[in-house]
N, C-alpha and C positions, 0 to 999 in steps of 0.2 A: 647294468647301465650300458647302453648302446655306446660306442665309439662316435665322436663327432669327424667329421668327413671334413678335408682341409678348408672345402668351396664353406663348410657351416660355421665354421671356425673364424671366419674371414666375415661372411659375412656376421655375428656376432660381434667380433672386434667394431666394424661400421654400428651395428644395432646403436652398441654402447657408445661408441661416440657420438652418434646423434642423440641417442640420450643425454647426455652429460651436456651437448651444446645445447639445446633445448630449454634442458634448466636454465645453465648460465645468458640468453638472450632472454629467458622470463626476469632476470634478476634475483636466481635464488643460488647462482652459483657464484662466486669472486671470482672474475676475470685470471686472478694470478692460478689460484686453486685448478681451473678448468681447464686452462691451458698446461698445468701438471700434470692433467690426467689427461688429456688430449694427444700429447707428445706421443706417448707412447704407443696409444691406440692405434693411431695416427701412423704410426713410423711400422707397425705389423701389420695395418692392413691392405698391405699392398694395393696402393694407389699408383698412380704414373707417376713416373721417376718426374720430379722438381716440382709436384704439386701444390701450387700456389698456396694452399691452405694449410698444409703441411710444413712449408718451411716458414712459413706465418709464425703458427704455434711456435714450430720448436724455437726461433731466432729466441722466442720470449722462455721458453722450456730454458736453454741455454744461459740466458741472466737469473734462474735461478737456483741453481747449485750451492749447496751450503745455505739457504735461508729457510726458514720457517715456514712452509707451505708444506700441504698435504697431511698426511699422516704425521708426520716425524714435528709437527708446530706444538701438539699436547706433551712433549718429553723437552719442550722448551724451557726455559724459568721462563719469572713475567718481566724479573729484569731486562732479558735479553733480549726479550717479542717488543718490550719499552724502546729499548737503544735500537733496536731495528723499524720501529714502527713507520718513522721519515722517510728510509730507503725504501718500504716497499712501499707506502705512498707513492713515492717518485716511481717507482716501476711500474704501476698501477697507471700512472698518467700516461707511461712511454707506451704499455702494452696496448691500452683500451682503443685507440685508435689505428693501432698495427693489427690488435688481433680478433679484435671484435670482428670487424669485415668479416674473416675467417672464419670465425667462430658462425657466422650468422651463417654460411654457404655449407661449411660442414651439418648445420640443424636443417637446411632446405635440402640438400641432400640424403645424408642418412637419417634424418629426424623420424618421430613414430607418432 
C-alpha cells in the first residue's frame, strides 16, 4: 500500500468532513452526532487558525463530554439514554441554530 502524502491526508480529513456535513443538512445525520464527528475532523484539518466553522462545531463538541453521542451511546443502558433524553433535547435546541450555519458552510465547502 502506497504511503499517503500529508497534502492527501488533509485533504481527506475535509473529504470526510464534507461528507458527514452533507448528510447531516440532508437530515440523515443528528446535529449532536455530527458535530461529534466534525470536531475532530475539523480540529486536524488544518484550516485557518479561529475558523468560524470550526470553533462553531467544537463550542457544541465541548458541551458534550461524558453524554451519549457517537459510538460510546450503544454501551449506554436505556435507563440512562431515559434520564438523559431532556438534556440532550435541550442541547439539540442550543446546537441547531449555532451549528447548523456551520455545518451547512463546512458541506458547501468540502461537500462531494
Amino acid at each position: 500500500m502506497e504511503k499517503m502524502s500529508h497534502a492527501e491526508y488533509i485533504e481527506q480529513l475535509q473529504h470526510d468532513a464534507g461528507r458527514v456535513a452533507v448528510a447531516t443538512v440532508a437530515g440523515n445525520l443528528d446535529i449532536l452526532e455530527a458535530c461529534w464527528v466534525l470536531g475532530p475532523l475539523l480540529a486536524q484539518a488544518e484550516l485557518a487558525p479561529g475558523d468560524p466553522d470550526a470553533h462553531a462545531i467544537g463550542q457544541v463538541c465541548s458541551e458534550l463530554d461524558g453524554l451519549p453521542v457517537g459510538e460510546a451511546r450503544a454501551l449506554w443502558s436505556s435507563q440512562a439514554l431515559e434520564r438523559l433524553a431532556p438534556e440532550l433535547e435541550s442541547l439539540r435546541g442550543w446546537a441547531l441554530p449555532l451549528a447548523m450555519p456551520a455545518i451547512q458552510s463546512v458541506a458547501a465547502r468540502f461537500g462531494v
